[in-house]
DRENTILO-10882 format. One record per residue (C-alpha): residue in three letters; x, z, y. Coordinates in steps of 0.05 Angstrom, whole numbers, plus 32768, in hexadecimal, padded with zeros to 4 digits. Layout:
BEGIN
+------+------+------+-------+
! rest ! east !   up ! north !
+------+------+------+-------+
!  ala !    X !    Z !     Y !
...
+------+------+------+-------+
//
This chain:
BEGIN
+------+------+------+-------+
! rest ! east !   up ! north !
+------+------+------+-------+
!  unk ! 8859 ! 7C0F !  81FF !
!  unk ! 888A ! 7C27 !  8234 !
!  unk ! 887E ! 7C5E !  8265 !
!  unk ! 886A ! 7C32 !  8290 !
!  unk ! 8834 ! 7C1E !  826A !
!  unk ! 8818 ! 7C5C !  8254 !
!  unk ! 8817 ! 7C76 !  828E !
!  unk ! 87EE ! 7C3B !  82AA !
!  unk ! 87BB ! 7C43 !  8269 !
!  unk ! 87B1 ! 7C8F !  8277 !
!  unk ! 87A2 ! 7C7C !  82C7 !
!  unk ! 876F ! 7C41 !  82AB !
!  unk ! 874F ! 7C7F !  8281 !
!  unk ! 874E ! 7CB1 !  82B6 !
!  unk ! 872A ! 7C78 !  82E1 !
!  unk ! 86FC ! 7C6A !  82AF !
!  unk ! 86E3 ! 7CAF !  82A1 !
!  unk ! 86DE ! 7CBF !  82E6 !
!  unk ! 86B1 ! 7C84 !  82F1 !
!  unk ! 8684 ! 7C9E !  82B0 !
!  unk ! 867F ! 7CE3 !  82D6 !
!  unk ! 8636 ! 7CE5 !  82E8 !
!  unk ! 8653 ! 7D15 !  832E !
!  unk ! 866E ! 7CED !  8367 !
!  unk ! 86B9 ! 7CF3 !  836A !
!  unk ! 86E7 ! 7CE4 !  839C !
!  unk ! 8727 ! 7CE8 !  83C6 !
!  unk ! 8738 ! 7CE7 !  840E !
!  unk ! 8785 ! 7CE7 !  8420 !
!  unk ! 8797 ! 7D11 !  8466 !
!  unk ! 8788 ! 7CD1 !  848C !
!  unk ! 8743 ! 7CD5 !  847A !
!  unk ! 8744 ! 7C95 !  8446 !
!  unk ! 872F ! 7C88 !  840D !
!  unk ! 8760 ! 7C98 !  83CF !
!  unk ! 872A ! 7C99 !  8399 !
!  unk ! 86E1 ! 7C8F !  838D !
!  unk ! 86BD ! 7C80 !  834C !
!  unk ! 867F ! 7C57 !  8346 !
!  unk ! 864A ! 7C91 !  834E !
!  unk ! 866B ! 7C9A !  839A !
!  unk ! 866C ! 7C58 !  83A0 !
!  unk ! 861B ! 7C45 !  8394 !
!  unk ! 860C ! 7C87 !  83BA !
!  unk ! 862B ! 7C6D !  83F8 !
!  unk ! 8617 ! 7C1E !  83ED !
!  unk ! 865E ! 7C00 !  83DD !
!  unk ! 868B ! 7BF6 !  83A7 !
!  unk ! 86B1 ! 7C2E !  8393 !
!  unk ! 86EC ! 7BFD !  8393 !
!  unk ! 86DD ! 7BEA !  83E1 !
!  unk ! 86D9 ! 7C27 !  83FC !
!  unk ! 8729 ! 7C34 !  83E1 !
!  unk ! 8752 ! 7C34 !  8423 !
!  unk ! 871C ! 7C3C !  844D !
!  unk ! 870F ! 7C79 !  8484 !
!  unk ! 86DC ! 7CA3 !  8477 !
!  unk ! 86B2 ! 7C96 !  84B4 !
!  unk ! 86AD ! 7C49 !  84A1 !
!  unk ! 8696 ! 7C61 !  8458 !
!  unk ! 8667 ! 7C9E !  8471 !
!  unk ! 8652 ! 7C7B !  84AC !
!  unk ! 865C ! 7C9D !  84F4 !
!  unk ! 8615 ! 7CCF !  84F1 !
!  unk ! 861F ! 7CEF !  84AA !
!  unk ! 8670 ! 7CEC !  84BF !
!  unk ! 865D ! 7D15 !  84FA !
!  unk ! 8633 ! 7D3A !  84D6 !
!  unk ! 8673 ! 7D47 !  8494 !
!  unk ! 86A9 ! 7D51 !  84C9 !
!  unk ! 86AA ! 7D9C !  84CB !
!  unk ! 86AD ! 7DA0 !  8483 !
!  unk ! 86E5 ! 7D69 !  847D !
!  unk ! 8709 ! 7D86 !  84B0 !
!  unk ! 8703 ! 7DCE !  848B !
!  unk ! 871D ! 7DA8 !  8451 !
!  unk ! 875A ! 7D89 !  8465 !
!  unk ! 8763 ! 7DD2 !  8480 !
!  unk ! 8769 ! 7DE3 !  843D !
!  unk ! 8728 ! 7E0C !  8438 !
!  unk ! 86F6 ! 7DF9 !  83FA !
!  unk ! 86B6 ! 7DE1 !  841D !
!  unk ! 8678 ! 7DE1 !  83F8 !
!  unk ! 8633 ! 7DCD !  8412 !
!  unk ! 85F2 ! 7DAA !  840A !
!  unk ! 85E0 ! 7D6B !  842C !
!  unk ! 859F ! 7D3C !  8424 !
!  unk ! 85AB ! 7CEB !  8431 !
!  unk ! 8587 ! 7CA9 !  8429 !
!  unk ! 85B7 ! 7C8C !  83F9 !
!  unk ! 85B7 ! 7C41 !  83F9 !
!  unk ! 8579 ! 7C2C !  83D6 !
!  unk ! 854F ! 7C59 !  83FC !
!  unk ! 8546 ! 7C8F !  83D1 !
!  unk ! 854C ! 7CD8 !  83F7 !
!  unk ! 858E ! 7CF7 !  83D3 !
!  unk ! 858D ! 7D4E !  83D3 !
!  unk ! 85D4 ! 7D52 !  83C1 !
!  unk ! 8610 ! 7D8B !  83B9 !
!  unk ! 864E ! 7D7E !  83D6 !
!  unk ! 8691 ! 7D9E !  83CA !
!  unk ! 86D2 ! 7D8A !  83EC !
!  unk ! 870B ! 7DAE !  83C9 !
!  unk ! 8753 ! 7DA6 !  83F5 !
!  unk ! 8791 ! 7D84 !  83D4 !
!  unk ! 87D7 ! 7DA3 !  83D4 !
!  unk ! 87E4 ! 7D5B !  83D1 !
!  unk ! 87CA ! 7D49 !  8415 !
!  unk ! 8781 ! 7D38 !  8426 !
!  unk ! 8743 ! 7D5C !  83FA !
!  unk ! 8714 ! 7D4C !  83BC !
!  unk ! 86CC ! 7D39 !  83B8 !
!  unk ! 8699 ! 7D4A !  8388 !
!  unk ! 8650 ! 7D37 !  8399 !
!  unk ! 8614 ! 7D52 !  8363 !
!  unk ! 85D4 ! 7D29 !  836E !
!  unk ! 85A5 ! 7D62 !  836B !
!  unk ! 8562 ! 7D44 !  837E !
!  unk ! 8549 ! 7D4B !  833E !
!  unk ! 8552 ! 7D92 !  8334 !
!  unk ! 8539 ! 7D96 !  8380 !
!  unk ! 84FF ! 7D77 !  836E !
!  unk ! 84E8 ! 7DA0 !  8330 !
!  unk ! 84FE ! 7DDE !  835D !
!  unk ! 84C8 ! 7DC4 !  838E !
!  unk ! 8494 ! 7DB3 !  8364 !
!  unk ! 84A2 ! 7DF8 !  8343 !
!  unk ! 849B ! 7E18 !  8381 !
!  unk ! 8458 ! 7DF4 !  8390 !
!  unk ! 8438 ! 7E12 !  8350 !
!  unk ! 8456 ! 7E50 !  8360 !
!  unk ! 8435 ! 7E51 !  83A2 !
!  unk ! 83F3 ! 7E36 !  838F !
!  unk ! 83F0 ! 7E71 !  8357 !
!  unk ! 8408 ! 7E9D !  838B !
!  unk ! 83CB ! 7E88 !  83B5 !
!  unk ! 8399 ! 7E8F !  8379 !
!  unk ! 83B1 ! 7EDA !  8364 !
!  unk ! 83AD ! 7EEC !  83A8 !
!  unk ! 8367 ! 7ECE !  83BB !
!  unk ! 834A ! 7EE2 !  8374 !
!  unk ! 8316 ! 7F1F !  8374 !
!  unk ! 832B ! 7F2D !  832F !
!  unk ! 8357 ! 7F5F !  831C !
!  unk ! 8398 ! 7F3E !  82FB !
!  unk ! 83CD ! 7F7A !  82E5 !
!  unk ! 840C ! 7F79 !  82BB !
!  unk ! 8420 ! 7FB5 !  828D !
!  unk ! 8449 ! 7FC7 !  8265 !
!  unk ! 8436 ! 7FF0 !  8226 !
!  unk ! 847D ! 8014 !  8214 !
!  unk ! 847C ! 8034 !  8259 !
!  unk ! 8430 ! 803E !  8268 !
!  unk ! 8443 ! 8018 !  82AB !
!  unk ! 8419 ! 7FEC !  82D8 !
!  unk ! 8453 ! 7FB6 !  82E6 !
!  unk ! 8434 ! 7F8E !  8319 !
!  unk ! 83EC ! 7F7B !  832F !
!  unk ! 83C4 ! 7F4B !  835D !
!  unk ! 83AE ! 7F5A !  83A5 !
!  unk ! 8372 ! 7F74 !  8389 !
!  unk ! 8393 ! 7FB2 !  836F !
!  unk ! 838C ! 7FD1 !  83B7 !
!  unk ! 8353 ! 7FAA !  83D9 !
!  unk ! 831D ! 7FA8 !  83A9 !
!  unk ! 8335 ! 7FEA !  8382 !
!  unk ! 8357 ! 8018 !  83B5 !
!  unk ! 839A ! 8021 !  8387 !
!  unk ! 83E9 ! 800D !  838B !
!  unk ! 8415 ! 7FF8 !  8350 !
!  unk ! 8437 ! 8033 !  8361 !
!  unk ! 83FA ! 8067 !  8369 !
!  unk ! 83E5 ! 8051 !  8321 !
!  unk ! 8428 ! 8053 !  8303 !
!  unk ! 840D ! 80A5 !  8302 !
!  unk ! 83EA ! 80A4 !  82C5 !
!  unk ! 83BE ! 80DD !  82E3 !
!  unk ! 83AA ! 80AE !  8311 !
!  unk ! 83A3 ! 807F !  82E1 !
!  unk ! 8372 ! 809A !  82BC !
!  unk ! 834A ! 80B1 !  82FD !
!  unk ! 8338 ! 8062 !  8303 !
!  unk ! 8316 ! 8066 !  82BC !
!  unk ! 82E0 ! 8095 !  82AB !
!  unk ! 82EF ! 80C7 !  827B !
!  unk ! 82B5 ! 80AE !  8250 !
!  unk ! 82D2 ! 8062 !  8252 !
!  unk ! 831D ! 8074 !  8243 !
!  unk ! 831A ! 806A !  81F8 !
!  unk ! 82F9 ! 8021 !  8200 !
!  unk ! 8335 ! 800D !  8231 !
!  unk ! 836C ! 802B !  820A !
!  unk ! 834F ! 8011 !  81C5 !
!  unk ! 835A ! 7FCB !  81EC !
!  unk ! 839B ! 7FDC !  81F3 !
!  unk ! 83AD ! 7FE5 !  81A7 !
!  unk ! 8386 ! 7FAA !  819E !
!  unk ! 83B2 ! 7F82 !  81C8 !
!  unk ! 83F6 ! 7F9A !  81A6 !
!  unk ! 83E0 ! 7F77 !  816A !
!  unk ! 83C6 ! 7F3A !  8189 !
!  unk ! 83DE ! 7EF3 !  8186 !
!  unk ! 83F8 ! 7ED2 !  81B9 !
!  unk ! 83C3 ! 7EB5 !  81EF !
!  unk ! 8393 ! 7EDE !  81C9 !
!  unk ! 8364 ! 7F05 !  81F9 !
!  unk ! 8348 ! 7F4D !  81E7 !
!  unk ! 830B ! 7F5A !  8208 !
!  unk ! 82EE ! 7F9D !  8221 !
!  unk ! 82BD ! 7FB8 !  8257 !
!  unk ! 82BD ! 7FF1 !  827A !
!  unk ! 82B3 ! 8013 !  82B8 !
!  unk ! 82E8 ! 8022 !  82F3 !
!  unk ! 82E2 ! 8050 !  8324 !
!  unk ! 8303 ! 8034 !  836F !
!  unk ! 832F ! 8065 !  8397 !
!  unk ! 82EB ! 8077 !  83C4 !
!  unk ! 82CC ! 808D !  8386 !
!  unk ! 829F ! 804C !  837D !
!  unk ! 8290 ! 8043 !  832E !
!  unk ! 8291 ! 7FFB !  8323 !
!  unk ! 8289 ! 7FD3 !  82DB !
!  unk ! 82C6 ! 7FA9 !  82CA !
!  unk ! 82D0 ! 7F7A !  8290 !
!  unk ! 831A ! 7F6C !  827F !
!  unk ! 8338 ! 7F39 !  8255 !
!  unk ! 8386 ! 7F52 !  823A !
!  unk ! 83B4 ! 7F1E !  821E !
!  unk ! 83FE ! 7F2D !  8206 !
!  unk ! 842B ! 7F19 !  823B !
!  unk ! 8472 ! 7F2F !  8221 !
!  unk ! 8497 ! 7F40 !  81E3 !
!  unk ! 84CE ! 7F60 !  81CB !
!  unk ! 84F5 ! 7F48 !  8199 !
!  unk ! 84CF ! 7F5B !  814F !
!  unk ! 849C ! 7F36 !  817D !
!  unk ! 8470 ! 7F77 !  818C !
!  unk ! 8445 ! 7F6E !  81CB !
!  unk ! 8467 ! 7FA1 !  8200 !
!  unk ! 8445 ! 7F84 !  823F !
!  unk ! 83FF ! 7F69 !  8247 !
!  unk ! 83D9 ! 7F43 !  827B !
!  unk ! 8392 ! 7F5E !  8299 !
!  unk ! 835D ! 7F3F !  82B1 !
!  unk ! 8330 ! 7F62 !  82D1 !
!  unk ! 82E5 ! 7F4E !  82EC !
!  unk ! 82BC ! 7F74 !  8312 !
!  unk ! 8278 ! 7F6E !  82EA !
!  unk ! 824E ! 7F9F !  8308 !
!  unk ! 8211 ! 7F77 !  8320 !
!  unk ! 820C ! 7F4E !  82E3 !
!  unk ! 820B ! 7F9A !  82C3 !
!  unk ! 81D4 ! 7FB4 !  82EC !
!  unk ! 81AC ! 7F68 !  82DA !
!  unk ! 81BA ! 7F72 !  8293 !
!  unk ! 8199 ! 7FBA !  8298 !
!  unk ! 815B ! 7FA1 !  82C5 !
!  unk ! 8153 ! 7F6A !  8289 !
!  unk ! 8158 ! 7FA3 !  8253 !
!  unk ! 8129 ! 7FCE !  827D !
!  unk ! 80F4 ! 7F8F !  828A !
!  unk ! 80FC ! 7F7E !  8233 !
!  unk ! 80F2 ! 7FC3 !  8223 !
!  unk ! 80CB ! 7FF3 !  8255 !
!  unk ! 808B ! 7FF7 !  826E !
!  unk ! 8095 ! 7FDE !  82BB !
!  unk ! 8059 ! 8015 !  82CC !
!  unk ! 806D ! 8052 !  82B4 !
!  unk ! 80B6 ! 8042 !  82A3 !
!  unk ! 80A6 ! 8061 !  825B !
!  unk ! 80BB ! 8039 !  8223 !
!  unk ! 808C ! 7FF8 !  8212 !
!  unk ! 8072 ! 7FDD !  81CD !
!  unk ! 80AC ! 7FAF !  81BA !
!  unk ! 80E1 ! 7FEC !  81C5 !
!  unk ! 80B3 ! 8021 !  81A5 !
!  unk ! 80A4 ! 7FF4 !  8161 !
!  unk ! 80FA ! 7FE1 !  8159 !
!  unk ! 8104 ! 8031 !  815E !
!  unk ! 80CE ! 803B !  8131 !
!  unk ! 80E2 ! 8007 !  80F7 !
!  unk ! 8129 ! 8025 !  8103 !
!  unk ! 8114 ! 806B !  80F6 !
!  unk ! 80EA ! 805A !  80B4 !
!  unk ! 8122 ! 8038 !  809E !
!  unk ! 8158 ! 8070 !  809B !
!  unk ! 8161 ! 8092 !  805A !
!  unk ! 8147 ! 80D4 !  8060 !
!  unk ! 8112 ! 8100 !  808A !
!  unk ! 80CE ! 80F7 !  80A8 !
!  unk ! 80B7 ! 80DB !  80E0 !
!  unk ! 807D ! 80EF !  8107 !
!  unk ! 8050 ! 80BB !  8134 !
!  unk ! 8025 ! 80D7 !  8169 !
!  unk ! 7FED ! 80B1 !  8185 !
!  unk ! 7FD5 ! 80C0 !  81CE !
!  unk ! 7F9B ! 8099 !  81E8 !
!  unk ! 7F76 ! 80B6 !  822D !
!  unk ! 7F29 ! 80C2 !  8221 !
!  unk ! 7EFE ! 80A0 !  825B !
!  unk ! 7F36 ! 8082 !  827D !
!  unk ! 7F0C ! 8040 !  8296 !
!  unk ! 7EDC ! 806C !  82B7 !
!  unk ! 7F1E ! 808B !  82E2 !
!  unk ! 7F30 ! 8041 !  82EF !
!  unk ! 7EE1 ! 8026 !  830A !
!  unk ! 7ECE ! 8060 !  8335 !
!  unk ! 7F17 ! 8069 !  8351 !
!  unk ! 7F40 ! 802C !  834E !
!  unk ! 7F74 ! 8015 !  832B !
!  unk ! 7FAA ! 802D !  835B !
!  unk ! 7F8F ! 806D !  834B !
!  unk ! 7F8D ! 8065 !  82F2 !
!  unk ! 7FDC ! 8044 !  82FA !
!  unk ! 7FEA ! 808D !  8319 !
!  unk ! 7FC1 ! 80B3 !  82E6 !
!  unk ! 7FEB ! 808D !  82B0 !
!  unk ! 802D ! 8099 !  82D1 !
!  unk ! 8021 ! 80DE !  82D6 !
!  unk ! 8009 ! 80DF !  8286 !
!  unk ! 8051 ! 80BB !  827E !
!  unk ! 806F ! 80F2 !  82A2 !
!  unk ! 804A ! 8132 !  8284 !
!  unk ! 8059 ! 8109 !  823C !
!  unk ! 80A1 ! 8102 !  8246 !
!  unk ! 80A8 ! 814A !  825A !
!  unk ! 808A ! 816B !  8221 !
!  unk ! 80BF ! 8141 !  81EB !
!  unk ! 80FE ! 8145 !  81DA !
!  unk ! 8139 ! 8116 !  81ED !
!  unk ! 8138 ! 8100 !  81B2 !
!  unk ! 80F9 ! 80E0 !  81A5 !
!  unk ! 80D9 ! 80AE !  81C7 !
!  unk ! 80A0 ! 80A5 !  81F5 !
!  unk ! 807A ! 805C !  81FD !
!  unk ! 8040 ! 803E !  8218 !
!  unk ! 8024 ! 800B !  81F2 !
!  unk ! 7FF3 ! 7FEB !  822D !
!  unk ! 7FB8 ! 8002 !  824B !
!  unk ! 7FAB ! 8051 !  8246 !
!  unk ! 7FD1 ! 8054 !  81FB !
!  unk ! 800B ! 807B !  81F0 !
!  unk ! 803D ! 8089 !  81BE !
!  unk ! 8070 ! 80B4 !  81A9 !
!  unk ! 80A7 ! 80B1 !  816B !
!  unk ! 80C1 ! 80F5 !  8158 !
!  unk ! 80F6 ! 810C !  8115 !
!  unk ! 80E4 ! 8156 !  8103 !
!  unk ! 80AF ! 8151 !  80CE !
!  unk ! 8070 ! 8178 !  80D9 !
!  unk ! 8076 ! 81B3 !  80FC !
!  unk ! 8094 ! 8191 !  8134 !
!  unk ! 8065 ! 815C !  8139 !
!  unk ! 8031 ! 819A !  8138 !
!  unk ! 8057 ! 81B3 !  8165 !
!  unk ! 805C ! 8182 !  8193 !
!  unk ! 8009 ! 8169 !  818F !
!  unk ! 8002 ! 81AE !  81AB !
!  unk ! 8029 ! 81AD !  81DE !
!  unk ! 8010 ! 8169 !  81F5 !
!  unk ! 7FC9 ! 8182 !  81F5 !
!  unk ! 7FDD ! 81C1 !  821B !
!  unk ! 7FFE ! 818C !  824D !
!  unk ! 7FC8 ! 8168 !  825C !
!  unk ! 7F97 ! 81A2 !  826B !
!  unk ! 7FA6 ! 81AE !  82B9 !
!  unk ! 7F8A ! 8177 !  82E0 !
!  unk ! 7FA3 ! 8139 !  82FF !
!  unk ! 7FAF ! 813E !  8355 !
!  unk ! 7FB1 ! 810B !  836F !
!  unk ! 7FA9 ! 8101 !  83BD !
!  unk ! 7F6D ! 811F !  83CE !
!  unk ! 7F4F ! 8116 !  8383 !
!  unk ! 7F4F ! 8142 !  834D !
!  unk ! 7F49 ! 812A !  8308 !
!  unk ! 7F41 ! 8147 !  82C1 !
!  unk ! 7F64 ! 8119 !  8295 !
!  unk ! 7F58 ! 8123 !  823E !
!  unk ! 7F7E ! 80F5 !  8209 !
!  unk ! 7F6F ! 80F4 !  81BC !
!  unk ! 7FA4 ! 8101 !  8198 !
!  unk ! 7FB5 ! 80DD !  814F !
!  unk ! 7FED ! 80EE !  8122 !
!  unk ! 8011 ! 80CD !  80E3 !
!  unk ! 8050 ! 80E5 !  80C2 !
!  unk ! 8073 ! 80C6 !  808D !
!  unk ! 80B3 ! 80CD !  8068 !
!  unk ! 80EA ! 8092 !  8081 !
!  unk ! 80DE ! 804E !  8051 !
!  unk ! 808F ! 8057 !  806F !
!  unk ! 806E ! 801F !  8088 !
!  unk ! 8073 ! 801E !  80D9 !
!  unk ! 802F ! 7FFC !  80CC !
!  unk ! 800B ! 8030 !  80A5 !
!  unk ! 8029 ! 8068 !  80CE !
!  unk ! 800D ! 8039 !  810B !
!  unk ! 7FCC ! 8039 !  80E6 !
!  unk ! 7FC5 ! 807A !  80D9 !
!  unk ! 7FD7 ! 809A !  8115 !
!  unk ! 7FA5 ! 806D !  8139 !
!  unk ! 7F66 ! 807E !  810A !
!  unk ! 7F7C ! 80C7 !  810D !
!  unk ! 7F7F ! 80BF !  815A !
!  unk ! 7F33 ! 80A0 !  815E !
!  unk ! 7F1E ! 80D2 !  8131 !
!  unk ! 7F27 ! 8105 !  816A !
!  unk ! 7F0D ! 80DD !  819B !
!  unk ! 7EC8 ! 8107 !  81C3 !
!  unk ! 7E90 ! 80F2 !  8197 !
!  unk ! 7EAC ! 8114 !  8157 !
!  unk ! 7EAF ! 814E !  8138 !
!  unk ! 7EF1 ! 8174 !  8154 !
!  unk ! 7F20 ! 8190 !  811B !
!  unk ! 7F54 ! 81B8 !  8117 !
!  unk ! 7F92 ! 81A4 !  8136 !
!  unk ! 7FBF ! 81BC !  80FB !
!  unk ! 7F95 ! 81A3 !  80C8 !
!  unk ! 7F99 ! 8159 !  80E5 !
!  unk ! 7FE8 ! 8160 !  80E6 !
!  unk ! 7FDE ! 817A !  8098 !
!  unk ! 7FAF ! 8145 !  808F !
!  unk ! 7FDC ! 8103 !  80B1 !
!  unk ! 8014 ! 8123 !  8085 !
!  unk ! 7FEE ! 8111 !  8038 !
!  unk ! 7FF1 ! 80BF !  8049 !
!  unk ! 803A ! 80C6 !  8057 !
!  unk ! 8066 ! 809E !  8029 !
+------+------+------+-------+
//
C-alpha cells in the first residue's frame, strides 16, 4: 500500500468513526458550505449527511432557524467559540433540546458539535416536578418535619411549620438554650432517649416518642414524633435524622376524658369501682406490708334524697367526696363504689388506718350547708387490714361486715378496738 493509499484508508476511518459518534458533527468552510457532516447531523436536519456536502447553510438550516444561528455563525467565523442551547422539531417531529458549540478553524470556516440533550432535559423536568410537588406538600403540611444533625446538636433545616405553628427559626433553635425552652424540663429525657435510639437504628426504621412542646407564646401542646436516620457517615453511624412531628393534643385530652369516663365516678370525680378494685389487687399483690381497707357508707342517706331531692343528695355526696379526699394522703386512694358507698385504700398498717377512721369521723361531724338547708350527715365506718398476698375479696368482706356492724341499731364499740379487731382476719 502506497501513501496514497493509506492515506485514503485513514480518511475512510476517520469518516467512519465520525459517523458512529452519537454527537452531531460537522464543518462549514468560510463560504458558509458544507465541508463535513456525519449521519447524526444529517437525520437531525432531514437529509443525507452526504447531500448536505457543498451546500450553504441557510438551504440546510432553512431561512427561520438560519436567522435565528446567524449571530453565532457569524461570531464563529470571527473566530470566537460560540456555545449555546437551542430547541428544534427535528424531522420526524420529535421536539429536539439540544447544545450547540461552534468552535472557529485556523483553517478557515468553524466546527459543529450538536449534543441531543432532551433526554437529560426531560428527567431534569420530571425531577423538578417531584421536587415541586414535595415542595408544595412540606410547605402545606401541619406537621412538623426537621432535619438534625447529631454530631453538632444542630437543627439543619425544617418545614414552614417551624415558625407558623411553633413560633421558632432554624436559627433561634440552633441555641440549645432555646432549644430546650421548646421541651419541658420534665419531657427532655423521653426526647433525647429518642435520639440515642435513633443512632442505632436501621435505615427507614422509625423511633417513636411523645412528648410535649411548648410554642414561642408559651402554649404547651402534645406532639408525637417519628425519627428515622437520614445520613451517615462513613462506619455508617447515623449523624443526621429526620423528625416528624404531629401535633396530638386533642387526641391527648380524648384519650384522658376516655381514661377519666373508664375509671372515675362522673359525680363526684372520685375514683369508681373498676379503678379502686385494679389498685386494690395491685396492692395485695406486692411482696411486703399491709394494707388497710376502709369502708364508708352514709347512715339514712335515702331519707336526704325523698324529702329533699336528688339534686340536693348528688351535692351531699360530692361534698362527702370532698371532706373524704381531704382527710387522706396522696397516696391512697379515694372511690365511690355507687350509691352512698365509699372506699378508701391506704399502706401504713394499723395505726394509720386508726388514724385515719378518726379523722374521717371527726370530718364528718360539722354539718352539711347547703343553700338555705342545713344537714347533719353520719357514715358507718368498716375496716379490714391484711398483709399483701390477702384476698381483695375477704378484705372486701370484711371491711363491709365490720362497716354494718356500726351501722345505728347496734351496739357502738370502741373505735380502736374495731381497728385491733379487722387486724386478727388479716392474712
Amino acid at each position: 500500500m502506497d501513501d496514497y493509499e493509506a492515506l485514503v484508508a485513514e480518511r475512510d476511518l476517520l469518516r467512519t468513526a465520525i459517523d458512529r459518534i452519537p454527537a452531531l458533527i460537522g464543518h462549514w468552510n468560510n463560504d458558509l458550505r458544507c465541508d463535513l457532516a456525519n449521519t447524526a447531523y444529517g437525520m437531525l436536519l432531514g437529509g443525507d449527511a452526504a447531500a448536505m456536502r457543498g451546500r450553504h447553510i441557510s438551504e440546510v438550516l432553512g431561512s427561520e432557524l438560519y436567522a435565528s444561528n446567524f449571530p453565532m455563525v457569524r461570531g464563529a467565523l470571527d473566530g470566537i467559540p460560540q456555545h449555546f442551547d437551542r430547541t428544534l422539531v427535528d424531522a420526524g417531529g420529535v421536539t429536539r433540546h439540544l447544545q450547540v458549540d461552534y468552535q472557529p478553524d485556523i483553517a478557515g470556516g468553524f466546527f459543529v458539535q450538536v449534543a441531543d440533550v432532551s433526554e437529560r432535559m426531560a428527567a431534569q423536568q420530571r425531577l423538578g416536578e417531584v421536587l415541586e410537588f414535595q415542595n408544595a406538600v412540606l410547605e402545606t403540611t401541619p406537621d412538623l418535619i426537621t432535619v438534625f444533625d447529631l454530631d453538632e446538636e444542630k437543627l439543619l433545616w425544617a418545614s414552614k411549620s417551624l415558625s407558623e405553628t411553633y413560633g421558632y427559626s432554624v436559627e433561634g433553635l440552633s441555641d440549645p438554650a432555646e432549644r430546650d425552652r421548646a421541651v419541658p424540663s420534665e419531657d427532655r429525657g423521653i426526647y433525647r432517649a429518642a435520639q440515642e435510639r435513633v443512632r442505632l437504628a436501621l435505615d427507614h426504621e422509625v423511633v417513636h416518642c411523645r412528648h410535649r412542646m411548648v410554642t414561642a407564646d408559651g402554649r404547651s401542646l402534645w406532639v408525637e414524633r417519628g425519627l428515622t436516620p437520614f445520613k451517615r457517615n462513613v462506619e455508617g453511624r447515623v449523624t443526621q435524622y429526620l423528625s416528624v412531628s404531629r401535633d396530638i393534643t386533642g387526641l391527648v385530652h380524648a384519650e384522658r376524658q376516655l381514661d377519666r369516663a373508664a375509671n372515675h365516678d362522673d359525680l363526684t370525680g372520685l375514683a369508681n369501682r373498676r379503678q379502686f378494685i385494679s389498685a386494690l389487687e395491685e396492692a395485695v399483690g406486692r411482696e411486703s406490708g399491709e394494707v388497710a381497707l376502709v369502708y364508708c357508707d352514709l347512715d339514712d342517706f335515702k331519707s336526704i334524697n325523698d324529702r329533699h331531692g336528688h339534686a340536693v343528695g348528688d351535692t351531699v355526696l360530692c361534698l362527702v367526696a370532698e371532706r373524704l379526699s381531704a382527710v387522706v394522703r396522696p397516696s391512697d386512694l379515694v372511690a365511690r363504689l355507687g350509691g352512698d358507698e365509699f372506699v378508701i385504700l391506704i399502706t401504713g398498717g394499723i395505726p394509720e388506718a386508726s388514724a385515719l377512721v378518726e379523722r374521717i369521723t371527726e370530718r364528718m361531724r360539722p354539718v352539711f350547708p347547703i343553700g338555705d338547708l342545713t344537714l347533719a350527715v353520719r357514715a358507718s365506718i368498716g375496716v379490714a387490714i391484711g398483709a399483701q398476698g390477702a384476698s381483695a375479696e375477704d378484705l372486701f368482706a370484711r371491711a363491709d361486715a365490720d362497716m354494718y356492724r356500726m351501722k345505728p341499731g347496734t351496739p357502738r364499740r370502741a373505735l380502736r378496738a374495731r381497728v385491733r379487731r379487722a387486724a386478727v382476719g388479716r392474712r
